[in-house]
C-alpha positions in Angstrom: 94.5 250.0 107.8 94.6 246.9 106.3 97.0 247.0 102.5 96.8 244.7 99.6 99.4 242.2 97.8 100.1 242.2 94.3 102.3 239.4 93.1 103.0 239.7 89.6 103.4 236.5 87.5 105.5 237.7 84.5 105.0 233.9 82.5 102.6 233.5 79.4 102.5 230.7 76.8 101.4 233.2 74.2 101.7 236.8 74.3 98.9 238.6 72.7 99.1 241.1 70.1 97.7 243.7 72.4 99.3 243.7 75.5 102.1 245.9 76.8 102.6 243.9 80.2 106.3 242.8 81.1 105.8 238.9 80.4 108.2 236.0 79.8 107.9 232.2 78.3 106.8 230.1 80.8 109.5 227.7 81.6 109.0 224.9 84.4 112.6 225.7 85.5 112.0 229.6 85.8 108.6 228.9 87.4 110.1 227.1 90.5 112.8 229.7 90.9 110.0 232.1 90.5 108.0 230.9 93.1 111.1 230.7 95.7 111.9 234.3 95.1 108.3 235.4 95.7 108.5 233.5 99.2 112.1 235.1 99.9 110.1 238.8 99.2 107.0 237.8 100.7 108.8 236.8 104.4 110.6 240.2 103.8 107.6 242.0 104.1 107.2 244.5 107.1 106.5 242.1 110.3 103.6 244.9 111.4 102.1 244.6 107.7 98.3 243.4 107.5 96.3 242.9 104.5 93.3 241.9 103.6 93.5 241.1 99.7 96.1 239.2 97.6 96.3 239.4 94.1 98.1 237.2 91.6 97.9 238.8 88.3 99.9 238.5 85.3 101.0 237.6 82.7 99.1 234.2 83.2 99.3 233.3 86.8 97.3 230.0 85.9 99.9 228.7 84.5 101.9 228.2 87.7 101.8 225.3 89.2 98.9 224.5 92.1 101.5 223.2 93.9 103.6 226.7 93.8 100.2 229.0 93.7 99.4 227.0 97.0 103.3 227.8 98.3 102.6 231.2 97.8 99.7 232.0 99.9 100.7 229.8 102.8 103.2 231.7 102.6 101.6 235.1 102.2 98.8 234.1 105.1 101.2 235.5 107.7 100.7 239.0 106.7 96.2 238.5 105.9 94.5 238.4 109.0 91.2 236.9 108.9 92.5 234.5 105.7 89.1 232.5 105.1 87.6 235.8 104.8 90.1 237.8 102.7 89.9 238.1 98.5 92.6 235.8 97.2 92.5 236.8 93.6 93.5 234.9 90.3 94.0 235.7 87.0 93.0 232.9 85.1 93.0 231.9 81.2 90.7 229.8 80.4 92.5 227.3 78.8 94.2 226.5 82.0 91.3 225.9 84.3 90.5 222.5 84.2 88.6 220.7 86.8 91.5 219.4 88.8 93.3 222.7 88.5 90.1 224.9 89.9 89.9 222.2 92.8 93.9 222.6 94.0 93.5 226.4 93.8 90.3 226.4 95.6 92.3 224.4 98.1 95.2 226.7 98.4 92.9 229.4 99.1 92.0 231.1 96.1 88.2 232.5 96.6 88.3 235.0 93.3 88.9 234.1 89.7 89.6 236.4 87.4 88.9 235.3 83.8 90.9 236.5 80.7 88.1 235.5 78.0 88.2 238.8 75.9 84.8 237.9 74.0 82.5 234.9 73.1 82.3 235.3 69.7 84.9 233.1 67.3 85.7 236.4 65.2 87.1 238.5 68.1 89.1 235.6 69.6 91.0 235.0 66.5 91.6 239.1 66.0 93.0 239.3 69.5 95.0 236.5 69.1 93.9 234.2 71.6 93.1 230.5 71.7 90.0 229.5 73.4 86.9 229.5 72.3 84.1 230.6 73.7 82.7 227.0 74.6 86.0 226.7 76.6 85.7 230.2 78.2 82.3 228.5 79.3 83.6 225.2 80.3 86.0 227.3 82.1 83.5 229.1 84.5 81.3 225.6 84.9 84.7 224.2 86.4 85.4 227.1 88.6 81.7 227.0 90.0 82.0 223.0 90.5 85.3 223.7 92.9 83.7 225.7 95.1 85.1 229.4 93.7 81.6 231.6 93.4 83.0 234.5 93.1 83.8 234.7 89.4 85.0 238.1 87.0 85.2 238.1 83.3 87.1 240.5 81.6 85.9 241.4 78.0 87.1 243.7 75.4 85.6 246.0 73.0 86.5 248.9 70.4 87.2 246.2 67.0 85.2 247.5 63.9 83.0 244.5 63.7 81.7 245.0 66.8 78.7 247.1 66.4 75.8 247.4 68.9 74.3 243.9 67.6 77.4 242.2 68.8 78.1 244.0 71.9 74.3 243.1 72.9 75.3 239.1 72.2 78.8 239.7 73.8 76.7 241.2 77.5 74.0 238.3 77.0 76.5 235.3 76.8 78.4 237.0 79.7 75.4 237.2 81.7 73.6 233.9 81.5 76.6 232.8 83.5 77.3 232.3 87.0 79.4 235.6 86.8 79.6 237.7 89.7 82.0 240.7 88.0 82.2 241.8 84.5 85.9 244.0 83.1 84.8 245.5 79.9 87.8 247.3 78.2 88.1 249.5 75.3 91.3 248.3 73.2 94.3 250.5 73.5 97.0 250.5 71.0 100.2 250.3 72.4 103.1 251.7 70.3 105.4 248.7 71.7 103.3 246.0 70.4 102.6 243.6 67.2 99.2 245.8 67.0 101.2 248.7 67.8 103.1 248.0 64.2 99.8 246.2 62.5 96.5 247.4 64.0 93.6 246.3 63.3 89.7 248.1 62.4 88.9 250.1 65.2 85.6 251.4 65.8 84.8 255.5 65.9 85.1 257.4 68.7 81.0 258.1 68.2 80.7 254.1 67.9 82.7 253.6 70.7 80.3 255.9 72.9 77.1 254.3 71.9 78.7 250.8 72.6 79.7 252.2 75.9 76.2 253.7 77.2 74.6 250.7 75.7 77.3 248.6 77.7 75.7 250.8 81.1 71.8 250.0 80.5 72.4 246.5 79.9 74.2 245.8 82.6 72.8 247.9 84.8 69.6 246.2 83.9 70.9 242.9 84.5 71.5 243.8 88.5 74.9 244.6 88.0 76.3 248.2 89.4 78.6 250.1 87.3 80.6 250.9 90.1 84.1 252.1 88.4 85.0 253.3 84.5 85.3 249.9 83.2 83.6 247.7 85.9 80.4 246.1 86.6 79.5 244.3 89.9 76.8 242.4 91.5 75.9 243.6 94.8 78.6 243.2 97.4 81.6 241.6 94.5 83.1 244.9 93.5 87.0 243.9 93.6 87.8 244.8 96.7 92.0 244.6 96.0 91.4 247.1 92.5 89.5 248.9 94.8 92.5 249.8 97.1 94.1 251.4 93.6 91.4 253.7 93.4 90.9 254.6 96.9 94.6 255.5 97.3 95.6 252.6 100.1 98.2 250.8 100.5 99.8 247.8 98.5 102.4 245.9 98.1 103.5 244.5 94.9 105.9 241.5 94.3 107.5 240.5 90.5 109.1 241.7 87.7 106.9 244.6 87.0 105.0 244.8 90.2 104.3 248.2 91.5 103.4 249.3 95.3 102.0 252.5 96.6 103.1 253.1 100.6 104.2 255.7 103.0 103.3 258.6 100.5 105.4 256.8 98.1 105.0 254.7 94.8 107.5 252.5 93.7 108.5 249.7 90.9 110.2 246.2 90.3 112.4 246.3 87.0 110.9 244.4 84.6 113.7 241.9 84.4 113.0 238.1 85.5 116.8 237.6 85.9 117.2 240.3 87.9 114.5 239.6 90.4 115.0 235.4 90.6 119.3 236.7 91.4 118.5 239.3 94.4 117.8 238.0 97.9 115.6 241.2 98.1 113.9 242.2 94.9 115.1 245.6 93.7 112.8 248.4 93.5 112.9 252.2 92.1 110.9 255.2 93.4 108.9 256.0 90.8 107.1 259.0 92.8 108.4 260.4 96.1 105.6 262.5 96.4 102.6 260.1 95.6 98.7 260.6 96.4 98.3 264.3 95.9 95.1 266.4 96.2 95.4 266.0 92.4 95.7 262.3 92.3 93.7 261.5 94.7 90.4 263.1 93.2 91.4 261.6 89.6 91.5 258.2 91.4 88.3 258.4 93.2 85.9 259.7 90.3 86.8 256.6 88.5 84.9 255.3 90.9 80.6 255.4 91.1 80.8 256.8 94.6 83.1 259.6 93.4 84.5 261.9 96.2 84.0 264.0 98.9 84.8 267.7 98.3 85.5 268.3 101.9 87.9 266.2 102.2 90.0 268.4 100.0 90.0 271.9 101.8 93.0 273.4 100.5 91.1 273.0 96.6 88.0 272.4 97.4 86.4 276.0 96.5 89.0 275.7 92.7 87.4 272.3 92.5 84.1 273.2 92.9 84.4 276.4 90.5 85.5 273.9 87.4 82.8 271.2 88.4 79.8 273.5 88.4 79.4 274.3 84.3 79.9 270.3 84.1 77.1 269.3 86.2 74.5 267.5 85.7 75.6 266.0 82.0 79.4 265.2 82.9 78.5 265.2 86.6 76.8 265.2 89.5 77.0 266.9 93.1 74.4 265.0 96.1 75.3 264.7 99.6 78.4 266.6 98.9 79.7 263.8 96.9 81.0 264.7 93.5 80.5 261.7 90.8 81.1 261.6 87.0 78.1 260.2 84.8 78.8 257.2 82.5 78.7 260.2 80.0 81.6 261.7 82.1 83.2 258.7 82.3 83.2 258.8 78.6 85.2 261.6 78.6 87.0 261.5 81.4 90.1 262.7 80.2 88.3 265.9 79.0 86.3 265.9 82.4 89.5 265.7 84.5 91.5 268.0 82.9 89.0 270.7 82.9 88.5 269.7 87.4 92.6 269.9 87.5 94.0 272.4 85.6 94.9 274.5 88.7 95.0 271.6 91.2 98.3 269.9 92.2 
């Protein structure tokens, strides 16, 4: 069974008002010491480990360095078999990808980029605190697309009270008139530890919030793109394939300050300390669940997925599982081929949904 890699680059220039990741300000000295510690772990991997994804996410991994990006997965390419046809994922912002940039990462092996652009419209940019626009999101893809990386996601955001149905609809139609092979759409999430945590800003009804999220499925859906998780949209044959190890409950490996793995029934995490992890020959790491990938988790995992899950691969809970799905089918959702799926309506309320599936399952 192949496993995935998770490096996790903790550096940003600017932290965003919204996001509760563990990140640091990039420093050119930190960087290098960075990247040499990453190396250090990655060579300290199990000698029998194979993967088949890699996945630098952040923080802004971007702005590494091609020189130490490309460090990193020569020296990850001993544990990816089949490395021309593996997803070497990274998280981009846009300001970052220039032409020559997008060219040495192409070159270093990166086949996936993974765009922070948030939204095209002026308004939202400035509300979220970030500082492209969206002609250099654009310019950003083009420049991808000209070095050779196809395979191009987006991530965008929604929930601010300003955007209504008219601006989701401009938001999904300047997403897809480009070459984008994955679309992210998230619903903004106030974190308590955070400057909109203290200061939030409009956010849209939970009612508004639903309607921009069915309208969100038909257009997209329309536009050849399968919904294939809660918050992801695909075209046939890009659906992430190293997320996708998250939800499926395999194996991965993360590397950072802040990185997480899942492993031998276990699930574990780096301190979020940069000091910490740059001093240790071997990065330090906590269980964080000695008893991971229960019945439980395992079917909360998978129905974030469109393919949902099989009931029969759950014996010991299937006939309790079954008993709570049946008043929630078809609306919330659905049962063919003894595969149990939530709806986009379900996914809507997936809490709700889950909890009611659950609430006598381990």
């Amino acid at each position: 069974m192949n496993a995935g890699i998770y490096i996790h680059v903790p550096f940003c220039a600017v932290r965003c008002p919204y996001c509760d990741f563990y990140s640091v300000r990039y420093s050119a000295d930190a960087a290098k010491a960075y990247t040499d510690a990453v190396c250090r772990n990655l060579n300290a991997l199990p000698e029998d480990l194979t993967a088949d994804t890699l996945y630098l996410g952040g923080g802004t991994p971007s702005l590494l360095k091609p020189d130490m990006i490309a460090e990193i997965t020569a020296t990850a390419k001993a544990f990816i078999s089949k490395f021309e046809e593996a997803e070497i994922s990274l998280e981009a912002n846009p300001l970052t990808v220039t032409k020559e940039r997008a060219v040495e990462w192409r070159k270093a092996g990166i086949n996936r980029l993974s765009l922070g652009v948030q939204s095209f419209s002026e308004e939202t940019l400035r509300t979220l605190g970030r500082k492209h626009s969206p002609a250099q999101a654009r310019q950003a893809v083009q420049n991808a697309v000209n070095a050779g990386i196809t395979n191009l996601s987006i991530d965008l955001m929604i929930g601010l009270k300003h955007q209504d149905l008219t601006a989701l609809r401009q938001e999904l139609e300047s997403a897809c008139a480009l070459p984008v092979t994955h679309i992210s759409v998230y619903l903004l999430k106030i974190e308590p530890e955070t400057p909109f945590g203290q200061n939030p800003p409009a956010l849209l009804t939970a009612d508004e919030t639903a309607d921009l999220y069915l309208e969100m499925d038909r257009l997209l859906t329309g536009a050849g793109y399968e919904h294939y998780e809660i918050s992801n949209f695909a075209k046939p044959g890009f659906a992430s394939r190293h997320n996708s190890k998250y939800w499926r409950c395999l194996p991965y490996y993360g590397i950072g300050p802040g990185a997480h793995s899942c492993y031998d029934g276990r699930r574990f995490a780096v301190p979020k300390d940069l000091n910490a992890f740059l001093s240790a020959d071997i990065q330090p790491m906590n269980v964080t669940d000695g008893q991971a990938l229960t019945d439980g988790e395992q079917i909360m995992l998978g129905l974030r997925l469109k393919e949902g899950i099989y009931p029969d691969r759950f014996p010991d809970v299937k006939e309790r599982l079954m008993k709570a799905a049946k008043p929630l089918i078809p609306q919330y959702l659905t049962y063919q081929n003894n595969q149990l799926a939530m709806t986009p309506t379900g996914w809507l309320v997936s809490n709700s949904v889950l909890a009611a599936l659950l609430r006598d399952i381990p």
